[in-house]
Backbone bond lengths (Angstrom), bond angles and torsions (degrees), N, CA, C in turn:
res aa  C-N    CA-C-N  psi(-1)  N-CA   C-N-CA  omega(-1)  CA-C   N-CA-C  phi
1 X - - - 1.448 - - 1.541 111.49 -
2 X 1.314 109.76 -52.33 1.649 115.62 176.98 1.730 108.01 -111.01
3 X 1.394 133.60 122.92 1.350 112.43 154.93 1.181 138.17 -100.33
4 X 1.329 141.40 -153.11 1.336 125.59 -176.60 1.512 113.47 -64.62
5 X 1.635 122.82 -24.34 1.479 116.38 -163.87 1.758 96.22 -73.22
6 X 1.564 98.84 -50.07 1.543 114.64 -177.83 1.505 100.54 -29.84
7 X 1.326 116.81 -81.73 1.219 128.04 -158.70 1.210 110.76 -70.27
8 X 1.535 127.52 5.67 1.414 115.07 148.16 1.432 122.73 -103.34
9 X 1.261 106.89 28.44 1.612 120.46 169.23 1.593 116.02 -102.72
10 X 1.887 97.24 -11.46 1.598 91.41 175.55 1.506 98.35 -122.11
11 X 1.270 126.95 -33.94 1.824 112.96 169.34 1.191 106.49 -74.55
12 X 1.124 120.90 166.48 1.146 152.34 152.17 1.657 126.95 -57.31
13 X 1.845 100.52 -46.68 1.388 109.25 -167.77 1.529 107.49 -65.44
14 X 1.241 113.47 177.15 1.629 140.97 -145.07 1.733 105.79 -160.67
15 X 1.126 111.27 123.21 1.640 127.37 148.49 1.482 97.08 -9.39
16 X 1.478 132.42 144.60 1.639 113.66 -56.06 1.102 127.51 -36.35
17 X 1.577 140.35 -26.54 1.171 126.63 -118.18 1.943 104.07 -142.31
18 X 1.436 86.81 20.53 1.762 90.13 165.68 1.574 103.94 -120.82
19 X 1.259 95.46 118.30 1.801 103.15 -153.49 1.872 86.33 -129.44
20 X 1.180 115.43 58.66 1.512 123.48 159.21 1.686 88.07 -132.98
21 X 1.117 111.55 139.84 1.652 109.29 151.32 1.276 143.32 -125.64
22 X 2.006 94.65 -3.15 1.580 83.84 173.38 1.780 78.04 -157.27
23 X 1.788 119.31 168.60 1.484 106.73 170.08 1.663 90.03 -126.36
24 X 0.998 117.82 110.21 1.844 122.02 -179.83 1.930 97.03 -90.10
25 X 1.180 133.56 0.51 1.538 125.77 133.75 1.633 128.60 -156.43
26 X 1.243 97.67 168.04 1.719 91.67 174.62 1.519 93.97 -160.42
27 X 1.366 102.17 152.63 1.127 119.07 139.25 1.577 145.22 -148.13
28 X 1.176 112.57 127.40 1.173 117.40 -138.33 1.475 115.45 -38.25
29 X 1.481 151.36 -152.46 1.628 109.08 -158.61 1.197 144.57 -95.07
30 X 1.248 92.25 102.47 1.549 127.14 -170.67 1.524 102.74 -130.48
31 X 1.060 117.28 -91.95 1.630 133.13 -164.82 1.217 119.61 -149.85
32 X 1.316 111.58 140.10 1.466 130.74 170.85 1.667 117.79 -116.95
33 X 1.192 114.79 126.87 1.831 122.85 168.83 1.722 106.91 -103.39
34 X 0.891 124.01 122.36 1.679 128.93 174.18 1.363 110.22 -143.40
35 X 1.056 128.47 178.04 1.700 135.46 -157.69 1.432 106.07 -160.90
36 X 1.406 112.48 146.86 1.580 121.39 161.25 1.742 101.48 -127.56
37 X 1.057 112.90 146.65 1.093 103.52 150.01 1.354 134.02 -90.66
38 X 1.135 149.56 -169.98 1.060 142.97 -170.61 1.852 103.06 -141.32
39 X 1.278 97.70 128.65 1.303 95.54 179.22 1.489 118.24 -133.26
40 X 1.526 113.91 135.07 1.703 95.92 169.85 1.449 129.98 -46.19
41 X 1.519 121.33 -19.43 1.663 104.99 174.36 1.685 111.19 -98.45
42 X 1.543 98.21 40.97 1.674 100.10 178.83 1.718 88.71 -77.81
43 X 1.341 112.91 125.32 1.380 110.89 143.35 1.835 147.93 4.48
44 X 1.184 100.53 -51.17 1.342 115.10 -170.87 1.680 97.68 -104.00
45 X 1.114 116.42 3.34 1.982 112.12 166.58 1.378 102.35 -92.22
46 X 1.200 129.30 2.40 2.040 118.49 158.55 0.843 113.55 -71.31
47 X 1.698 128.98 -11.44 1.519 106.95 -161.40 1.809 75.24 -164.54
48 X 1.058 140.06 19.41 1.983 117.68 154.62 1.557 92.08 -140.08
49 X 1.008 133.60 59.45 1.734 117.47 39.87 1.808 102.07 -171.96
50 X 1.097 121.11 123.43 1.577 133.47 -159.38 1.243 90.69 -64.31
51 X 1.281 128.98 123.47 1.712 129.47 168.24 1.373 97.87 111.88
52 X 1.275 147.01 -26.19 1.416 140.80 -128.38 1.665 102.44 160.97
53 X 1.618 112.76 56.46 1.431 133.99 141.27 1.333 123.90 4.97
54 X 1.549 170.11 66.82 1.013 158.11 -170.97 1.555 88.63 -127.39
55 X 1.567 103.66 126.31 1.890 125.26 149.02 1.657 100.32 -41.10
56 X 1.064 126.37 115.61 1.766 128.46 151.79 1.476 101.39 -36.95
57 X 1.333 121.38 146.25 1.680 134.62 155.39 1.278 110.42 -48.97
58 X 1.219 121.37 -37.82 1.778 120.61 -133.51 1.746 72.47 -112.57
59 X 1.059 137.99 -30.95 1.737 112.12 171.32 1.487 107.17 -98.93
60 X 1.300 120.14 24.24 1.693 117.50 159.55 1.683 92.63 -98.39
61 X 1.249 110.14 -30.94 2.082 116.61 -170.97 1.841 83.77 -76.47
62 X 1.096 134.71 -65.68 1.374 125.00 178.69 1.303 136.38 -44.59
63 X 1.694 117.10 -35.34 1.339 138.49 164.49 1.696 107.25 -71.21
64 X 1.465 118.36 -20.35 1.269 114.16 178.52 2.261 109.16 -88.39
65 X 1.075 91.66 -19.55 1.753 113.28 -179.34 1.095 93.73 -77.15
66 X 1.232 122.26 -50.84 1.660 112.26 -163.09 1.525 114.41 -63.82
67 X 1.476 99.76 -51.38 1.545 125.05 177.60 1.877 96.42 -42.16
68 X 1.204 106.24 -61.16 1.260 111.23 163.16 1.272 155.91 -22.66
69 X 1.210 91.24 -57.70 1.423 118.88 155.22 1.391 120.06 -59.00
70 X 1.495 121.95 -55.12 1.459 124.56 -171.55 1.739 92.87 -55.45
71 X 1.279 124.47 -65.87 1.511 124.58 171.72 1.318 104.19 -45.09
72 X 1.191 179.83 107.90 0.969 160.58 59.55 1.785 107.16 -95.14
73 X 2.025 113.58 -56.44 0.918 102.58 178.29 1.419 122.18 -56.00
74 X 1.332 125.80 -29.58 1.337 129.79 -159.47 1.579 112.82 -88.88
75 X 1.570 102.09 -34.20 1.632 101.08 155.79 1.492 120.93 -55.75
76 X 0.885 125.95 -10.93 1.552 110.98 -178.78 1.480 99.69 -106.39
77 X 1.217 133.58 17.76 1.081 125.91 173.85 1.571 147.19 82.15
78 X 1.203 100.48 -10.58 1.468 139.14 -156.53 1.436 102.61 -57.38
79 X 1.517 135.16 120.13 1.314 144.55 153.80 1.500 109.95 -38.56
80 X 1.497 120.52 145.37 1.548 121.94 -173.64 1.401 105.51 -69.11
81 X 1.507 122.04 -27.62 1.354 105.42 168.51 1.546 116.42 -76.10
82 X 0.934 128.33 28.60 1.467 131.79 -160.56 1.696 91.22 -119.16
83 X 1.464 85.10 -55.29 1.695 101.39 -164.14 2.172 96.09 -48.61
84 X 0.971 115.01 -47.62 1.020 116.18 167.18 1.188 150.66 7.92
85 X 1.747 99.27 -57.85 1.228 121.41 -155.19 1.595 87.13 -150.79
86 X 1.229 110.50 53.99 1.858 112.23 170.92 1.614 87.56 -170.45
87 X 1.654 109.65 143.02 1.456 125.36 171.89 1.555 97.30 -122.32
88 X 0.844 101.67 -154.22 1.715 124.41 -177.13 1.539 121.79 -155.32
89 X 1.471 108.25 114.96 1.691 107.34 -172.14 1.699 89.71 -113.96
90 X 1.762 87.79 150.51 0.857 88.43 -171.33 1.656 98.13 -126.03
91 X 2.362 119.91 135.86 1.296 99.20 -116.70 1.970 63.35 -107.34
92 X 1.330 127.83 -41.63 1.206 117.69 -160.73 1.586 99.55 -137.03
93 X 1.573 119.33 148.67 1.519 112.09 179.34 2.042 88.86 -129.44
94 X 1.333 114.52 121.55 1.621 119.63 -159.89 1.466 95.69 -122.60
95 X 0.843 113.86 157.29 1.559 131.55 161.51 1.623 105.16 68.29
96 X 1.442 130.12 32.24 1.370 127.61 -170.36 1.875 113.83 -57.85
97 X 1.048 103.14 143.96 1.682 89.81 178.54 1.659 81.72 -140.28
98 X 1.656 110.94 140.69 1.366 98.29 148.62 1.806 112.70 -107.76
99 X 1.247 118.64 160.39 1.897 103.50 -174.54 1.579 95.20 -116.67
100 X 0.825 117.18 -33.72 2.004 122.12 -149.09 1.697 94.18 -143.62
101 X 1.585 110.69 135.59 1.648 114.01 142.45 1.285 125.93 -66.59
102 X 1.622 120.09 133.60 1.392 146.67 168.76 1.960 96.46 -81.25
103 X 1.714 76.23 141.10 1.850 91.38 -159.32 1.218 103.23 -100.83
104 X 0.978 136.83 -166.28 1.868 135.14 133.07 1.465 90.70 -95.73
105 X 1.777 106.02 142.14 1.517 115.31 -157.88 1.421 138.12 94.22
106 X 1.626 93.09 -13.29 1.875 118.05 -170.20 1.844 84.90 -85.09
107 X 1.318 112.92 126.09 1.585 110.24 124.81 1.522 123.17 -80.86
108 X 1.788 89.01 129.19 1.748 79.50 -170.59 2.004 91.00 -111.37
109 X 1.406 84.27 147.40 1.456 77.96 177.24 1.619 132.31 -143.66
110 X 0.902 105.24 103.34 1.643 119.47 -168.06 1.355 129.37 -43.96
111 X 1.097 115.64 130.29 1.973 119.88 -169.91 0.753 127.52 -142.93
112 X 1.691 112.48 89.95 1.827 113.89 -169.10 1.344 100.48 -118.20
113 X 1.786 88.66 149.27 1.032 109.75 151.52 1.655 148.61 -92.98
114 X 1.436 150.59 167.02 1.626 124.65 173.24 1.748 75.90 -92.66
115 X 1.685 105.28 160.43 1.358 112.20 156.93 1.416 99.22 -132.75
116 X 1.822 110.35 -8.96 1.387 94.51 168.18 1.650 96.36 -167.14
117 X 1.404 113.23 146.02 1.471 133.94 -158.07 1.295 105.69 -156.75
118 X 1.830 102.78 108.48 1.496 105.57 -173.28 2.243 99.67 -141.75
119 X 0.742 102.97 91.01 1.274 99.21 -165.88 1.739 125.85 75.24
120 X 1.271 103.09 -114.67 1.513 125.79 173.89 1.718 102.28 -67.75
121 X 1.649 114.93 -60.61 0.936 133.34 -177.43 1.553 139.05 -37.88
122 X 1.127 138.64 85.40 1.970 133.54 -156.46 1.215 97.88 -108.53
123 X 1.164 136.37 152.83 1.436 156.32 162.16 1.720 92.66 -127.95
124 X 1.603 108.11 133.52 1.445 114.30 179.40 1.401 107.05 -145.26
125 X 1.709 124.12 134.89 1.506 119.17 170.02 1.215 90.67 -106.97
126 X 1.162 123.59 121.51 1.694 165.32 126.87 1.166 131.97 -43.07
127 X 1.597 121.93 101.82 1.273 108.42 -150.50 1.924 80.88 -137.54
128 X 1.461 110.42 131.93 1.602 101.90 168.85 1.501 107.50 -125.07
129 X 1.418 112.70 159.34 1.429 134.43 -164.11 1.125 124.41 -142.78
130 X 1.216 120.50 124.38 1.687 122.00 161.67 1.323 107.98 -94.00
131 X 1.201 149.56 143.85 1.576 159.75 119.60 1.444 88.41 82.73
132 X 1.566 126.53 41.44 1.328 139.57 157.88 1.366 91.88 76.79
133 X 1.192 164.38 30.49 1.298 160.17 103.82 1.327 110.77 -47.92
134 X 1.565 109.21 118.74 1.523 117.36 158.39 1.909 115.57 -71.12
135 X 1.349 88.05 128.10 1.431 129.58 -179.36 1.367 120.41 -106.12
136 X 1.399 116.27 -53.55 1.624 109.31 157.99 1.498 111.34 -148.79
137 X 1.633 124.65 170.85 1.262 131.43 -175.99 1.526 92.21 -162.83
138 X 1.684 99.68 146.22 1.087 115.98 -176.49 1.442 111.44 -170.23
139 X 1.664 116.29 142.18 1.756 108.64 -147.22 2.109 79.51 -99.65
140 X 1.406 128.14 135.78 1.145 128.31 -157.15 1.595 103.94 -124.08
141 X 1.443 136.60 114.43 1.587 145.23 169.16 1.185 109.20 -92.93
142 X 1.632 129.67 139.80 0.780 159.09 -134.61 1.797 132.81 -162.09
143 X 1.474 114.12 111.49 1.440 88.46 163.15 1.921 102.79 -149.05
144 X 1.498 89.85 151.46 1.380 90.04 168.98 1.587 137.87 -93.25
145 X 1.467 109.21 124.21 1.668 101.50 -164.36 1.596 96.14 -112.03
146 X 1.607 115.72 171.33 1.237 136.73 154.01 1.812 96.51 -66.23
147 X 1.961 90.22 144.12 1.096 93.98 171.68 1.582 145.57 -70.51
């Protein structure tokens, strides 16, 4: 539905650190499915952990924000020149669980829900997966500002 060019017309982020790579659905606010893959020359496998590879939590909790984000900006409707000049902060990340290690080789793939949509304002449960096994979940706050 979205690919990598798409989705750098509504984030902001940049190589390292745009860790969505594709959104295969959405609907507007309701839910979003998106994916990264995971690769051994991701960045953060020099050092978590040399010998023994593990994805960090906190960029599966970031890859789940981002995902997030694309649903949030796009729920409000916003013209691409709009998109522009609005980011997305994100204000609290609650209830983190991790279940399973992320591999190099893992598609990980992100699955949110809105549980609440009030203007600017998103509340999202965030749930990520490899090979349909939950791997992490985390309840995700949200708001959208001018840049």
């Amino acid at each position: 539905m979205l690919d990598i060019t798409e989705i750098q017309e509504i984030l902001p982020h940049r190589y390292p650190f745009l860790l969505v790579d594709r959104v295969t659905e959405m609907e507007k606010g309701k839910n979003i499915i998106g994916y990264k893959n995971i690769s051994i020359s991701e960045p953060a496998f020099m050092g978590h952990f040399p010998g023994h590879p593990i994805y960090p939590g906190v960029l599966i909790l970031e890859g789940m924000a981002q995902a997030g984000g694309v649903l949030a900006l796009k729920s409000n409707d916003l013209t691409n020149e709009e998109l522009k000049h609005k980011v997305i902060y994100f204000m609290s990340i609650d209830k983190a669980k991790f279940r399973n290690p992320v591999k190099p080789g893992d598609k990980l793939e992100y699955r949110i829900d809105v549980k609440k949509l009030r203007g600017t304002l998103i509340v999202l449960d965030g749930k990520a997966y490899v090979d349909d096994s939950l791997v992490a979940e985390a309840e995700l706050k949200a708001m959208i500002v001018d840049k």
